[in-house]
C-alpha positions in Angstrom: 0.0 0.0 0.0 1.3 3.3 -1.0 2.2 5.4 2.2 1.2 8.8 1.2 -2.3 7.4 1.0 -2.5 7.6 5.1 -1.8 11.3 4.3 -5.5 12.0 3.5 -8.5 12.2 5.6 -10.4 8.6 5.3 -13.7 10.8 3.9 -11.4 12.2 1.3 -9.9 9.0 0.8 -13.6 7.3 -0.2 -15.3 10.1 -2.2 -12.3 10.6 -4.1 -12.8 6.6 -4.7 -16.4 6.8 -5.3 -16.1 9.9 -7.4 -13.5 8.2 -9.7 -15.7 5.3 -10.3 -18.5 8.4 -10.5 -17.1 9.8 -13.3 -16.8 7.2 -15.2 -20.3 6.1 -14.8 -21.2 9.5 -16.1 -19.0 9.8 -18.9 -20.1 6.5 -20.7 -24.0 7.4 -19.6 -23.4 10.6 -21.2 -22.1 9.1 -24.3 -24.8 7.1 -24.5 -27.2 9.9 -24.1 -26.0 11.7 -27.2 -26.0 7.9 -29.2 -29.4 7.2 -28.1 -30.5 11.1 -29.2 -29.0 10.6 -32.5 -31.1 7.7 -32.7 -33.8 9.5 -31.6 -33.4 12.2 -34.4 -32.9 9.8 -37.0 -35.9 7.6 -36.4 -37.8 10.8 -36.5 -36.2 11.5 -40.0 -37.5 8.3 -41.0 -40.8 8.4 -39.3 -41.9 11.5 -40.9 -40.0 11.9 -44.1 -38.4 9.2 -45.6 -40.7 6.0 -45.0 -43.8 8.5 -45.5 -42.3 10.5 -48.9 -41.4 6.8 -50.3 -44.7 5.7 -50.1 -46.1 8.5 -51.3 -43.8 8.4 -54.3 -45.1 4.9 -54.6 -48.6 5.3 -54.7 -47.9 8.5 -57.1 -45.9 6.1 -59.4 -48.7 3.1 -59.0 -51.6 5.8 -59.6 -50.0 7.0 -62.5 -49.8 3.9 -64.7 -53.2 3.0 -63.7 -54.5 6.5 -65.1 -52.1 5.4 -68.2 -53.8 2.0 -68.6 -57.4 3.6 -68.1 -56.6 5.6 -71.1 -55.5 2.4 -73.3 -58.6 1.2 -72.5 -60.8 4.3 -73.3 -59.1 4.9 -76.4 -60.2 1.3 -78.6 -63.0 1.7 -77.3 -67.1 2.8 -78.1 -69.0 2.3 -75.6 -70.2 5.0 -74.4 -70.5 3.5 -70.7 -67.3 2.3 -70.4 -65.7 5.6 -71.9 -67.7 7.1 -69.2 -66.8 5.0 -66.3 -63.0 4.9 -67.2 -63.0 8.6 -67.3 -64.4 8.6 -63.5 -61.4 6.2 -62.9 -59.1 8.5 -64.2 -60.5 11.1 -61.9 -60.0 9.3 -58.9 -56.6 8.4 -59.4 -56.0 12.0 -60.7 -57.2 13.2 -57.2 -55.4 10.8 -55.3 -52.5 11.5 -57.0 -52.5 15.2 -55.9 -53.0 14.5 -52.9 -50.2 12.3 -52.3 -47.9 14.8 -54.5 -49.2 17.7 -51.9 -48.3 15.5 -48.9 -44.7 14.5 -50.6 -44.3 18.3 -51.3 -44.5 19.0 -47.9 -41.7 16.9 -46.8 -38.5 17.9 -46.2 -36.2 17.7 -49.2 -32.3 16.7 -49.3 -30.2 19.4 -52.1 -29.9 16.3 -54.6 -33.7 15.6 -54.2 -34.8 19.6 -54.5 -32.7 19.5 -57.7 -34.1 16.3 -59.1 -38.2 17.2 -58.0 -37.1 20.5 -60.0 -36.6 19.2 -63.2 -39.2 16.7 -63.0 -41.8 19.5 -63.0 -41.1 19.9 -66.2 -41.9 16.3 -67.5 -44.7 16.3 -65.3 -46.5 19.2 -67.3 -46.1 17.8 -70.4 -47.2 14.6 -69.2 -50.2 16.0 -68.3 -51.3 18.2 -71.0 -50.7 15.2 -73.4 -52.8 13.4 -71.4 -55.5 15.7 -71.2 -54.7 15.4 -74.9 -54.9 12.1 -75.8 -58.0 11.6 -73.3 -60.0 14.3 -75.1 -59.3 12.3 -78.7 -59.9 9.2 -76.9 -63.6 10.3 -75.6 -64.6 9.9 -79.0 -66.5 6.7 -80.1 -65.6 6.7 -83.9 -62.6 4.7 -85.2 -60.9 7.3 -86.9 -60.6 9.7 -83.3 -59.7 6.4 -81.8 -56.7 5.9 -84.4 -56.3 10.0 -84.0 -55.8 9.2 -80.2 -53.3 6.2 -80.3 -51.2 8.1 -82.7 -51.3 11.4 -80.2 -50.4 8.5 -77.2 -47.3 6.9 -79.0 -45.9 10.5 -79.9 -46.4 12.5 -77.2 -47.8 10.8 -74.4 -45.7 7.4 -73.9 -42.2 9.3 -74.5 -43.7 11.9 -71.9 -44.6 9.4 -69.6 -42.0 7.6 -69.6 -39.6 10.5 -69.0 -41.9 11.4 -65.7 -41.5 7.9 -64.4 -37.9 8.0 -64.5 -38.0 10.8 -62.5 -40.6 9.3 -60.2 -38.1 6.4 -59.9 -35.1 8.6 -59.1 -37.1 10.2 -56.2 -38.0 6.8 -54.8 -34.4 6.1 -55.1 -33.2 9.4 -53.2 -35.7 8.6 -50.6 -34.6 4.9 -50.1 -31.3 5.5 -49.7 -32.0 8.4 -47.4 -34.1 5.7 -45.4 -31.1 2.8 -45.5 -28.9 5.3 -44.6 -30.6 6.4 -41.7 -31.6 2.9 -40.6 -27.6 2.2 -40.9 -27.2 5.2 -38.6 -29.4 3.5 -36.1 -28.1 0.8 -36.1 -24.2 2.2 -35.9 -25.4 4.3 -32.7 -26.7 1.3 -30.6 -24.5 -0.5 -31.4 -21.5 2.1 -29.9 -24.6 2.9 -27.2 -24.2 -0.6 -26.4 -20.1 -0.5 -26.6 -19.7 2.5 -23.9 -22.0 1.1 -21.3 -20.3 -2.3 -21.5 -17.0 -0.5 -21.1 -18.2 2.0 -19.1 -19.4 -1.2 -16.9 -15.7 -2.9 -17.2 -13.7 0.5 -16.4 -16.0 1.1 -12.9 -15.3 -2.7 -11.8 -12.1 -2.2 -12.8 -11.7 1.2 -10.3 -13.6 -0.4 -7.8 -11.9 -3.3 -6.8 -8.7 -1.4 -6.1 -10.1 1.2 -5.0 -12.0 -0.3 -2.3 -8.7 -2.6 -1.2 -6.5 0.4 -1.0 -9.2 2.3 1.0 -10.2 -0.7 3.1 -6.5 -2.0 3.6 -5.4 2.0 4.5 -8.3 2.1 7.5 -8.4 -1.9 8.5 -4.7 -2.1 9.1 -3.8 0.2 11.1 -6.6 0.0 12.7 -5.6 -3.0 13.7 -2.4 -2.4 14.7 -4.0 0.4 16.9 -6.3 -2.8 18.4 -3.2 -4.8 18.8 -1.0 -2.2 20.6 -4.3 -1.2 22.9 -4.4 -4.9 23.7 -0.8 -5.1 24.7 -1.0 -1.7 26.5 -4.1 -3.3 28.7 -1.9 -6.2 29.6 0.7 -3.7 30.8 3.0 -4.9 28.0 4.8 -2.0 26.0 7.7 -4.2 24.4 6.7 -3.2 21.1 6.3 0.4 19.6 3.4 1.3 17.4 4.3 2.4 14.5 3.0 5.9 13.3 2.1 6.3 9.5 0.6 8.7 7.4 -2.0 11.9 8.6 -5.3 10.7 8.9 -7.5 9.9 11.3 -6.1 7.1 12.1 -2.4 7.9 12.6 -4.1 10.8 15.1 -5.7 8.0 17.1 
């Protein structure tokens, strides 16, 4: 046992023990605090704007074809019923369509993904207004505005469409990546949450157990020796000298 210990008070002696195992316990629970926040704040990134703008992307992509495959149906077609009832397809997935587009719009947006939903604006529009285009020729129920319409849907509605997909995709793709990032994240800070408490864990055992020995050996000792010498005293035996050590309480005694 180092001497110099006995210099310090045995309180100082066991709170600066306790404290150093203490500090330790709060720097590692600290660490994990800021792990487990940055879990927190991405799990809230992919609660409210990843998973939700991917599946709005989604159901705009899905929507879309279908409003595309209403149309290759309307536009063969005469009856009259069935042109009608397709049309009222196309309306609903028209509406549903802007709906989810509002809602993705509303999201937060990476630079990359601002850039790309930019540009797709473009293709967008002139999906539409060939749509609306092609539709209008495809209302008709004579063969010849039928033949009018599949002509105006090869030339400027399929390249169009298939432009705005693309774009659609590229979205979905920003998003996805944004979400497996994010979920790689996760798992990267629980997984060095879970490293610092286990060390955190091994560095206070590993303070402890000397700690406490040195502490317990620096009061039990001589307080034993103190017991000893008493003894001796009582039975009027002073052979032996007690030897003095340190400043504490003890060596006072």
């Amino acid at each position: 046992m180092d001497p110099h210990v006995n210099n310090y008070k045995i309180g100082t002696r066991m709170i600066a023990g306790f404290a150093a195992v203490v500090l330790v316990s709060v720097i590692s629970g600290l660490y994990s605090m800021t792990r487990v926040a940055d879990i927190t704040h991405t799990s809230n990134a992919l609660a409210t704007n990843y998973l939700p703008a991917s599946l709005a992307l989604g159901r705009i992509r899905a929507n879309t074809f279908l409003k595309v495959n209403c149309l290759l149906r309307m536009i063969p077609s005469t009856d009259a019923k069935l042109i009608s009832s397709l049309d009222d397809q196309i309306g609903g997935l028209t509406a549903a369509i802007d709906k989810d587009l509002a809602f993705y719009e509303s999201t937060p947006f990476t630079p990359e993904e601002q850039a790309v939903y930019d540009a797709s604006k473009a293709e967008r529009q002139l999906f539409r207004e060939a749509f609306a285009k092609v539709k209008q020729a495809g209302k008709a129920t004579d063969s010849a505005a039928n033949a009018q319409a599949m002509v105006l849907f090869e030339s400027q509605l399929q390249p169009s469409y298939t432009k705005y997909a693309e774009d659609l995709d590229r979205l979905a793709a920003l998003n996805e990546r944004g979400a497996n990032q994010g979920m790689d994240g996760i798992l990267a800070a629980a997984s060095s949450s879970n490293i610092a408490v286990i060390l955190g864990l091994v560095f206070c055992v590993a303070l402890a157990i000397p700690i406490t020995l040195v502490v317990v050996r620096s009061i039990v000792r001589p307080l034993a020796a103190a017991v000893s010498a008493l003894s001796r005293d009582a039975q009027n035996d002073q052979s032996n000298d007690l030897e003095i050590r340190g400043k504490d309480e003890m060596a006072t005694m």
